[in-house]
N, C-alpha and C positions, 0 to 999 in steps of 0.2 A: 492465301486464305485469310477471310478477316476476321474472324475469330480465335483460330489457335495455329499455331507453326506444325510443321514437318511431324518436328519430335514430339509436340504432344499427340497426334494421330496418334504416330507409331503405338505411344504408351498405351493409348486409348484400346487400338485396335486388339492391340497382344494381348493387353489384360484381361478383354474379351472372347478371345478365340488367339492361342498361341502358334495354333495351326497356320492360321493365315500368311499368306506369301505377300508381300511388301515390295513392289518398287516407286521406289523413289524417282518424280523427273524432278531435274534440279537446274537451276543454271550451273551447277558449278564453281562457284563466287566463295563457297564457303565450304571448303573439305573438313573445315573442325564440326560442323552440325550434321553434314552426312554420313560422317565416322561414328559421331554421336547416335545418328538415327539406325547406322548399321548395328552398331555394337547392341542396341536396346530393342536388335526384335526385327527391322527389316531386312528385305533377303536379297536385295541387289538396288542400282539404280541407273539410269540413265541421264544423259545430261541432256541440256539443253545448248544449239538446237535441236531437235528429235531428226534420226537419222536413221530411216526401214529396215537396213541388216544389224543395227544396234539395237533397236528393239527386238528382232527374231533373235539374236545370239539370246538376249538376256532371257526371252519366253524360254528358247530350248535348253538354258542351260537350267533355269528353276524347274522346267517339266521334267526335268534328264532329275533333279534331284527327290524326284517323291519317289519315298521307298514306304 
């Protein structure tokens, strides 16, 4: 993104709607900024390359989480 990284979104987005559900695609390259992004508000994330039943685990396990 050429403006602002991962973890500003995150903050961005929460600080606007806490509600909102957050995945992360990521290459991977840097587990200290996606721990970062996790801990500040996103709900999961996927890596990259993007792979179809890693994508469904992670929609059905955030869907499986609204209570």
């Amino acid at each position: 993104m050429p403006k602002k990284d991962g973890l500003e979104v995150v903050h961005d987005v929460t600080a606007f709607d806490s509600n909102t559900k957050i995945i992360l695609v990521t290459t991977g390259d840097d587990q200290k900024i996606t721990n970062q992004c996790l801990s500040s508000g996103a709900t999961s994330y996927i890596s990259k390359p993007l792979d179809f039943n890693s994508v469904l685990k992670v929609l059905s396990n955030i869907s499986g989480n609204d209570n």
